[in-house]
N, CA, C and O of each residue as an XYZ file, in Angstrom:
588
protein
N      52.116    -31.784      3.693
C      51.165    -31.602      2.618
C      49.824    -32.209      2.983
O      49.599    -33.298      3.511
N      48.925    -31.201      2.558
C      47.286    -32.211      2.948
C      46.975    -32.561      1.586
O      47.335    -32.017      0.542
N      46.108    -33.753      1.817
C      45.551    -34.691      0.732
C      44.652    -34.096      0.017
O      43.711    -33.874      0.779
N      44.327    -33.575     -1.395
C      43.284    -33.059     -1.942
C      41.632    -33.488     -1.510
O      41.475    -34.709     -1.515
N      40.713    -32.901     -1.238
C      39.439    -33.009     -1.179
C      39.030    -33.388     -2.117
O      39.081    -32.794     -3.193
N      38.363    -34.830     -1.844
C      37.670    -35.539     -3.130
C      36.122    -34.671     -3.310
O      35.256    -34.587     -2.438
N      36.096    -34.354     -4.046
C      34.449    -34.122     -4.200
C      33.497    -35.150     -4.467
O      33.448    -36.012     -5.344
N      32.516    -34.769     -3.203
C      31.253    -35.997     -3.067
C      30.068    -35.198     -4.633
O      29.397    -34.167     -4.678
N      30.324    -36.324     -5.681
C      28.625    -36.203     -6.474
C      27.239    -36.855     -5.483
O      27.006    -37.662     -4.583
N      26.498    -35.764     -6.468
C      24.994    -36.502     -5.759
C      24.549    -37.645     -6.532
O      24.792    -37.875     -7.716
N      24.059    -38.139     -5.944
C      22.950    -39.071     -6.457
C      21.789    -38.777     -7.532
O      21.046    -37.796     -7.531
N      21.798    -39.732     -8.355
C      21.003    -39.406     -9.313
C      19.102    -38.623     -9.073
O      18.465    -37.813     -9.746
N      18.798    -39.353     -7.855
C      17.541    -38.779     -7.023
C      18.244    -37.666     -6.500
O      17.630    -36.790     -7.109
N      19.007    -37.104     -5.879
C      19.223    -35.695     -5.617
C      19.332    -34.755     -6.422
O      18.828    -33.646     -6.247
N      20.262    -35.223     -7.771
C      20.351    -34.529     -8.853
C      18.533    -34.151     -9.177
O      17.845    -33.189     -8.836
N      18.322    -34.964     -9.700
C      16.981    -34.458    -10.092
C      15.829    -33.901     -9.098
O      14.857    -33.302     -9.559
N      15.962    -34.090     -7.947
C      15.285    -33.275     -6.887
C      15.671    -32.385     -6.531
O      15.160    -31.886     -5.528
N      16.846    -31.708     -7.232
C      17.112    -30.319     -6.655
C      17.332    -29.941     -8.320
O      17.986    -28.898     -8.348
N      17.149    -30.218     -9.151
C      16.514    -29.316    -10.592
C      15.247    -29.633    -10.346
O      14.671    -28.600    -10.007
N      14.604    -30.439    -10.346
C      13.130    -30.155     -9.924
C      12.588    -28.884     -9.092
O      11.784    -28.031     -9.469
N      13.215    -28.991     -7.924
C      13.253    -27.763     -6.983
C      13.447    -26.427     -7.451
O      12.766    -25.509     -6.994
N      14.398    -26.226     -8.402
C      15.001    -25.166     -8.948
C      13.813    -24.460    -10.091
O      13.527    -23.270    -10.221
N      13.206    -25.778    -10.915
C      12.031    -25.232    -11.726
C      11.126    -24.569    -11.141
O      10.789    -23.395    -11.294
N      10.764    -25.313    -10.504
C       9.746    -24.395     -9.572
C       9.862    -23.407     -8.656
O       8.858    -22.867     -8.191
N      11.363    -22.990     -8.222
C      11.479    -21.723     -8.137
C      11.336    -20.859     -8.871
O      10.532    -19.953     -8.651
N      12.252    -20.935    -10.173
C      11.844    -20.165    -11.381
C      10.367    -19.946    -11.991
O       9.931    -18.955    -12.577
N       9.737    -21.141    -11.686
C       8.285    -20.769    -12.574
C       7.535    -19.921    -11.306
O       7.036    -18.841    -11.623
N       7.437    -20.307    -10.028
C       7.275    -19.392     -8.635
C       7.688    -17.877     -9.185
O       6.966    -16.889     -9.310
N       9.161    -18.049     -9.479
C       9.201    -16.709     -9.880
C       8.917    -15.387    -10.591
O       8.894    -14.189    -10.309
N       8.684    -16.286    -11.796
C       7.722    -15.778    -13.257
C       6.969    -15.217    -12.923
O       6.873    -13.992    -12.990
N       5.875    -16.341    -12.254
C       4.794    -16.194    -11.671
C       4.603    -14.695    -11.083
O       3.839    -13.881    -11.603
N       5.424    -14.419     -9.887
C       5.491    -13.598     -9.050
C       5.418    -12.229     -9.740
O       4.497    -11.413     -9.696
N       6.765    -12.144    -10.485
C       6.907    -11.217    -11.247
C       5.939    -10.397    -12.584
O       6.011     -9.287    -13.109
N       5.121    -11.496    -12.757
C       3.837    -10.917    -13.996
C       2.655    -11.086    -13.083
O       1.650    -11.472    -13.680
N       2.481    -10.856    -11.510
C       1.707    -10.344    -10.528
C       2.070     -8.643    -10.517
O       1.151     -7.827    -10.595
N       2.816     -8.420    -10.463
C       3.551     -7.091     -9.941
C       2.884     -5.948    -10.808
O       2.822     -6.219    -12.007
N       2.340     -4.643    -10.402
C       1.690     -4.200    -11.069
C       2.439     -2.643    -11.180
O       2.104     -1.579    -10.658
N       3.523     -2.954    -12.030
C       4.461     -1.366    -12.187
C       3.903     -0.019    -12.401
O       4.526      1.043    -12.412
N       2.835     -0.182    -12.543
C       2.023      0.905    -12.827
C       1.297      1.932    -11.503
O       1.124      3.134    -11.306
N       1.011      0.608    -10.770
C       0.440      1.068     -9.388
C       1.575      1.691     -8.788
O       1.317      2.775     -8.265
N       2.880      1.269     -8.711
C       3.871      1.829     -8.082
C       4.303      3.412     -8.813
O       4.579      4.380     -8.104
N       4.303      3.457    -10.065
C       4.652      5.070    -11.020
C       3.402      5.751     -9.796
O       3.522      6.635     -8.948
N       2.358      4.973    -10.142
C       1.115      6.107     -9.210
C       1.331      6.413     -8.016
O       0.992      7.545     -7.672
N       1.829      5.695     -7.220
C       2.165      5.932     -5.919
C       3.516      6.637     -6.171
O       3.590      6.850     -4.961
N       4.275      7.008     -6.488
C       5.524      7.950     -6.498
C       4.888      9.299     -7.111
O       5.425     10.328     -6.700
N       3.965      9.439     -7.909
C       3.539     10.522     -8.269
C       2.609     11.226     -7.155
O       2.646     12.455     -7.081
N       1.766     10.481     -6.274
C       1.821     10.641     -4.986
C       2.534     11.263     -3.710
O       2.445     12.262     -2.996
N       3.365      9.999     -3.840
C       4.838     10.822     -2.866
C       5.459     11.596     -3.454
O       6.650     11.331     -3.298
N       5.301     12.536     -4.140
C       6.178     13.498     -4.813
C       5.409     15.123     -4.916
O       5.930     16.223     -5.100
N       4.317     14.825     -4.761
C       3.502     15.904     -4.308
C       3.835     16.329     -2.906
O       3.872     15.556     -1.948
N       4.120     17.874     -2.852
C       4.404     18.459     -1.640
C       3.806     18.211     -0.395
O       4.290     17.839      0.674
N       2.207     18.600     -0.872
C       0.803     19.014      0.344
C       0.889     17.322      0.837
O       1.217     17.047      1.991
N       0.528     16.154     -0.259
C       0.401     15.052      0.358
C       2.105     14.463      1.040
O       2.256     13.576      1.880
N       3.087     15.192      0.435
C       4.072     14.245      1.677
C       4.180     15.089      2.689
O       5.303     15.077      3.192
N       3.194     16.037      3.315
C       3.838     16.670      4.538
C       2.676     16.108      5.419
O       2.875     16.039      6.632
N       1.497     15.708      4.911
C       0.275     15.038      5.491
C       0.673     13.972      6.549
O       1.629     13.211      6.401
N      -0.082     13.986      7.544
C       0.983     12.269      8.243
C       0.159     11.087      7.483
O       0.924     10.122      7.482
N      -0.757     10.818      6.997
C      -0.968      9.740      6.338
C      -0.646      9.502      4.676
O      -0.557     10.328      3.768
N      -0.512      8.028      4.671
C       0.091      8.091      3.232
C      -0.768      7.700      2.085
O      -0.884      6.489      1.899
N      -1.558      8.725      1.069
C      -2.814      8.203      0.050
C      -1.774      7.106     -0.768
O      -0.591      7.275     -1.064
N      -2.499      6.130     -0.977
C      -1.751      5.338     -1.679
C      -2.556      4.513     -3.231
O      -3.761      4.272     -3.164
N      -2.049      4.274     -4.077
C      -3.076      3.488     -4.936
C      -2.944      1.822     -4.637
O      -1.797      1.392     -4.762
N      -3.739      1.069     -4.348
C      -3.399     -0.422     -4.261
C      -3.669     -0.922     -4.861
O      -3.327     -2.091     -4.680
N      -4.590     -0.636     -6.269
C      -4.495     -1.787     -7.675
C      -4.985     -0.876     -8.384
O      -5.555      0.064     -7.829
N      -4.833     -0.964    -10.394
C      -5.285     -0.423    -11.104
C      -5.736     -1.026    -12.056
O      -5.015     -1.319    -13.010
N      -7.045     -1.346    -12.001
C      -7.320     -2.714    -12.816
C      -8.841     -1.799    -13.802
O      -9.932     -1.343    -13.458
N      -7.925     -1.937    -15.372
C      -9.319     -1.438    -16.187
C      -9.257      0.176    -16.020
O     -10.388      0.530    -16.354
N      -8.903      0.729    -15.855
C      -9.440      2.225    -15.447
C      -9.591      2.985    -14.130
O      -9.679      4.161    -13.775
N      -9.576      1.341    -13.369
C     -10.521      1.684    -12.024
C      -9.215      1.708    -10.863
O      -8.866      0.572    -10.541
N      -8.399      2.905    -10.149
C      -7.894      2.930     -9.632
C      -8.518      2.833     -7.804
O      -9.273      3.704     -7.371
N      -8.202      2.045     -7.223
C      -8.718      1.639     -5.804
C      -7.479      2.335     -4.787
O      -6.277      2.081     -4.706
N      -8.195      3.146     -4.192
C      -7.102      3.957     -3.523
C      -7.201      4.044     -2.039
O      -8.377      4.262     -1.750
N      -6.493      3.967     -1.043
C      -6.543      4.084      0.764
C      -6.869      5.188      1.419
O      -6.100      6.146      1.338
N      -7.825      5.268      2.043
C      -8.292      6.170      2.470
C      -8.238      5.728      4.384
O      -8.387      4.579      4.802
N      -8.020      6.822      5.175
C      -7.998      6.256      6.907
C      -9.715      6.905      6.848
O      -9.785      7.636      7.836
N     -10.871      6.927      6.225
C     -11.731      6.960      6.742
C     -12.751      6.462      5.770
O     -12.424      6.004      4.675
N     -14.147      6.567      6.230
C     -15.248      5.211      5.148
C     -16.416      5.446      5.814
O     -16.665      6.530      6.341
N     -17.342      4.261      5.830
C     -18.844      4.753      6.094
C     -18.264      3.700      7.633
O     -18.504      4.188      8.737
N     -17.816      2.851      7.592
C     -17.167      2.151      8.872
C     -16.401      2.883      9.914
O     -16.369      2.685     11.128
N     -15.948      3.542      9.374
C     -14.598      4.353     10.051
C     -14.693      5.663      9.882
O     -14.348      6.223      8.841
N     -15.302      6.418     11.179
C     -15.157      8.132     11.075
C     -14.069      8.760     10.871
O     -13.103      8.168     11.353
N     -13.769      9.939     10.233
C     -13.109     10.370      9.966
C     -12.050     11.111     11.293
O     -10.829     11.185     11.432
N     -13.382     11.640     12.227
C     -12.724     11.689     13.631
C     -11.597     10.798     13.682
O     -10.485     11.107     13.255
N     -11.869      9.750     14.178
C     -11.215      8.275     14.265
C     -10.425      8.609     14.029
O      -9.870      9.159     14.980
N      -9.665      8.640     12.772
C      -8.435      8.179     11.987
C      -8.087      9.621     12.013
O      -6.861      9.508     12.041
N      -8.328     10.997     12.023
C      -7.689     12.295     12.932
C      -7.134     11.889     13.772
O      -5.909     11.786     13.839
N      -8.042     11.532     14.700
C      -6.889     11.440     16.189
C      -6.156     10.196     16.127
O      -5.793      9.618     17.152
N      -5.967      9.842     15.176
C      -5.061      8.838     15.235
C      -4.026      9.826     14.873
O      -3.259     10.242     15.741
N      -3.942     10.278     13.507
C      -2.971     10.865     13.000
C      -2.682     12.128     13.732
O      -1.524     12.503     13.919
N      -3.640     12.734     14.115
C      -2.894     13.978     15.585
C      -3.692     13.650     16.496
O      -4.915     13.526     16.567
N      -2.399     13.459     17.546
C      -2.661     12.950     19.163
C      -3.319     14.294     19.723
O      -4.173     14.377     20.606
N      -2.702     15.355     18.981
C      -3.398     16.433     19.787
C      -4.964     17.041     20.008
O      -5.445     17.840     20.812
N      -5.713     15.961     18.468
C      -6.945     15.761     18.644
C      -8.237     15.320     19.624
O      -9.426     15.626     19.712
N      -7.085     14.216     20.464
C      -7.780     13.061     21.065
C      -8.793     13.331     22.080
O      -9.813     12.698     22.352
N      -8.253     14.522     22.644
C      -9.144     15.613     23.396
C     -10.272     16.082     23.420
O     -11.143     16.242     24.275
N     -10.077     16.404     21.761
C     -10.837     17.559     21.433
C     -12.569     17.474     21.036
O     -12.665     16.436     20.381
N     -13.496     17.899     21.112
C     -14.412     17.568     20.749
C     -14.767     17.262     19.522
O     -14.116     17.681     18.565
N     -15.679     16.610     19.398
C     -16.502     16.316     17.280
C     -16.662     17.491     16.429
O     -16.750     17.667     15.214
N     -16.674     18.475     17.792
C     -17.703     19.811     16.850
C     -16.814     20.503     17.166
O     -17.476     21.390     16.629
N     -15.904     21.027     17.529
C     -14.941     22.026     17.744
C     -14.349     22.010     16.503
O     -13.997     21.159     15.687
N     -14.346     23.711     16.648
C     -13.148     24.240     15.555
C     -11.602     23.483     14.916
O     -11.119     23.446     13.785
N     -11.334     23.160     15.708
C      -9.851     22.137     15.301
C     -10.454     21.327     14.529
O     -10.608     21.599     13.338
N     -10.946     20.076     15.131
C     -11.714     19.070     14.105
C     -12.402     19.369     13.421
O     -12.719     18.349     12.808
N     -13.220     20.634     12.843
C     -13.545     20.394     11.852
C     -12.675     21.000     10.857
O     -12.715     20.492      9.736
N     -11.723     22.203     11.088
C     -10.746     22.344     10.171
C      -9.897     21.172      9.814
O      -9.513     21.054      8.651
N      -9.432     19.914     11.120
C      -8.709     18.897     10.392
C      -9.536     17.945      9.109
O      -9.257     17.425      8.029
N     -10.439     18.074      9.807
C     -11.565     17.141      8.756
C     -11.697     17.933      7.211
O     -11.722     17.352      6.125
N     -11.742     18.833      7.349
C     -11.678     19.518      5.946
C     -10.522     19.532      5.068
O     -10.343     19.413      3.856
N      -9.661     19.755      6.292
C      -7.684     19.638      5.240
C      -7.422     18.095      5.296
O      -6.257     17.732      5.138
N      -8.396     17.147      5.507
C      -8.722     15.746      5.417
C      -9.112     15.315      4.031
O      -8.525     14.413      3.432
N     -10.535     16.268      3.350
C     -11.047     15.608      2.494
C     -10.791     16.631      1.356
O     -11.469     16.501      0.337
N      -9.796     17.729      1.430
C      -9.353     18.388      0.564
C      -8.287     17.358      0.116
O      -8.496     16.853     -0.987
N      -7.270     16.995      0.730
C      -6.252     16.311      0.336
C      -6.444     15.036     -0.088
O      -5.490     14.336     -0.426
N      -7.800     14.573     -0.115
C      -7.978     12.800     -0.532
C      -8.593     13.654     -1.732
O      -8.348     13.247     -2.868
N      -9.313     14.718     -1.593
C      -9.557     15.196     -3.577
C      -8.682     15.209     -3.546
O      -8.369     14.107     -3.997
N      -7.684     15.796     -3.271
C      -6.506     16.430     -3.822
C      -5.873     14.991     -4.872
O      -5.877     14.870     -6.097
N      -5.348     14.010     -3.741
C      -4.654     12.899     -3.973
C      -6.085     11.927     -5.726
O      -5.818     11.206     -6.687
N      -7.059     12.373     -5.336
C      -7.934     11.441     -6.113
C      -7.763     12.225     -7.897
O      -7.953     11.646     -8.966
N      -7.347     13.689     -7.670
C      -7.248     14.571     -8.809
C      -6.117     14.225     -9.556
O      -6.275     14.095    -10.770
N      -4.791     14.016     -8.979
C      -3.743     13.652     -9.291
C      -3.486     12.707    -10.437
O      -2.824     12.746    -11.474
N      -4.566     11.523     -9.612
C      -4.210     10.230     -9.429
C      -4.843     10.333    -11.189
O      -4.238     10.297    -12.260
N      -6.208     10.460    -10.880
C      -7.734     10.439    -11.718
C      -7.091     11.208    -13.314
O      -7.723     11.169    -14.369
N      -5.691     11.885    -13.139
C      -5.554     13.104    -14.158
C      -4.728     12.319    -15.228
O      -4.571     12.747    -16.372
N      -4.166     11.033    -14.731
C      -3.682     10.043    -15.941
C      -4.239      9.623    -16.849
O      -5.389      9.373    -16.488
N      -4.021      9.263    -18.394
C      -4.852      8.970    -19.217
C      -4.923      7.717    -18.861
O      -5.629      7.389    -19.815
N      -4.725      6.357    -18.058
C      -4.990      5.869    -17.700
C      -6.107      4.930    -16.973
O      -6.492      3.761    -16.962
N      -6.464      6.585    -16.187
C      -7.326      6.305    -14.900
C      -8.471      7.075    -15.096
O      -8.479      8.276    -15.366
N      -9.771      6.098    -14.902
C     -10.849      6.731    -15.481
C     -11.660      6.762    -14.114
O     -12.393      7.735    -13.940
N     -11.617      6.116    -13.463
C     -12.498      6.145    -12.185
C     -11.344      6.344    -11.266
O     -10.173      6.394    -11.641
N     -11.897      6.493     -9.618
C     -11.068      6.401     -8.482
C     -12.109      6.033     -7.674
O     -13.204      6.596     -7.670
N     -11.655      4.683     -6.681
C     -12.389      4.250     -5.878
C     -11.647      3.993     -4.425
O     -10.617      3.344     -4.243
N     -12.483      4.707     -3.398
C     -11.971      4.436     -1.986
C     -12.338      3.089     -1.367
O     -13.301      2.338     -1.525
N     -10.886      3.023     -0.360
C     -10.963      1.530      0.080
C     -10.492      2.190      1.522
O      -9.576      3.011      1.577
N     -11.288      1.700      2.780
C     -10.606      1.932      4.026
C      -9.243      1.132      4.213
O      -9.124     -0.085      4.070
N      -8.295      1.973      4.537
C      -6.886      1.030      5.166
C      -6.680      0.500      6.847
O      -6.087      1.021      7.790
N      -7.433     -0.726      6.724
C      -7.802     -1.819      7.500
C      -5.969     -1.577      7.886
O      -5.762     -0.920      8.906
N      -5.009     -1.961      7.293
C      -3.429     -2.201      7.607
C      -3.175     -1.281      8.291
O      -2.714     -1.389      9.427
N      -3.504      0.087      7.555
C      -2.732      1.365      8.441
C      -3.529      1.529     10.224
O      -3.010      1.576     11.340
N      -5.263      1.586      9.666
C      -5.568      1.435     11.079
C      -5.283      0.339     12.186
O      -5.319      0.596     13.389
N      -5.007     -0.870     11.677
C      -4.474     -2.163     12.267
C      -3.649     -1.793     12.937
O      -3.634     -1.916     14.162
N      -2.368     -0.996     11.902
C      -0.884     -0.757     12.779
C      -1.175      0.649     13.942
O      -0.299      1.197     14.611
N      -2.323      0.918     13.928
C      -2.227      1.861     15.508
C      -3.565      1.619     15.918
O      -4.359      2.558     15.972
N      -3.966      0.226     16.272
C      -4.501     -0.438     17.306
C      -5.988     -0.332     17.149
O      -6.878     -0.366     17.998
N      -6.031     -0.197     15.853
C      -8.206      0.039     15.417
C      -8.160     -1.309     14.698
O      -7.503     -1.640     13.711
N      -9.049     -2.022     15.466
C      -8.976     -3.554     14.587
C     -10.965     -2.894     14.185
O     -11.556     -2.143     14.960
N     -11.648     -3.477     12.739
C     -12.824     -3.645     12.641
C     -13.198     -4.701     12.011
O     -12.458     -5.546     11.506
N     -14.667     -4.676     12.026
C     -14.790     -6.605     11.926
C     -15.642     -6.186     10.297
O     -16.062     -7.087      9.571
């Protein structure tokens, strides 16, 4: 027969340093949770749920909706040509000239689909403005750093 396992209590300083600890996870958590902006996310699924924009390789996204004013990702800006962020998204661009036929048809099925995505978005009673923001992240993750 083995001897029952005594159980070790804590100490009165441990006790209370690990409910201490515990509050402030919970209030951390609160916290966290009335950050979260459920709304921005409905917008972004109404997004991804559109045909034309999920067959696009980039993803329009909304990243805050504060007041009316929806702030939305765009891969191009007064920083960032639109070229640019084409041949990012087709390699088969990279080639190709500024002024050639390809690029400028991509550039057009470019800024049809950011109306497109801004019409969508803009068509909630919600959302009274739409404002572009370059996506510094998306271009980050394929090797365009800007200052």
């Amino acid at each position: 027969m083995t001897a029952p396992v005594q159980a070790r209590k804590l100490d009165p300083f441990t006790r209370r340093y690990l409910y201490g600890l515990a509050v402030l996870a919970l209030a951390g958590g609160i916290w966290w949770l009335s950050t979260l902006d459920f709304r921005v996310g409905e917008l972004n699924e109404l997004l991804a749920a559109d045909p034309q924009l999920a067959a696009y390789p980039y993803t329009f996204r909304v990243l805050s909706l504060d007041d009316g004013v929806a702030r939305m990702s765009s891969p191009r800006s007064a920083q960032m040509s639109a070229v640019r962020g084409l041949r990012v998204m087709f390699p088969a661009l990279a080639e190709v000239s500024v002024d050639s036929e390809q690029m400028t048809v991509a550039q057009k099925e470019l800024g049809r689909l950011q109306f497109h995505a801004a019409d969508l978005v803009s068509a909630q009673a919600d959302v009274r403005q739409v404002v572009w923001e370059l996506d510094t992240p998306w271009l980050a993750s394929h090797g365009i750093y800007l200052q």
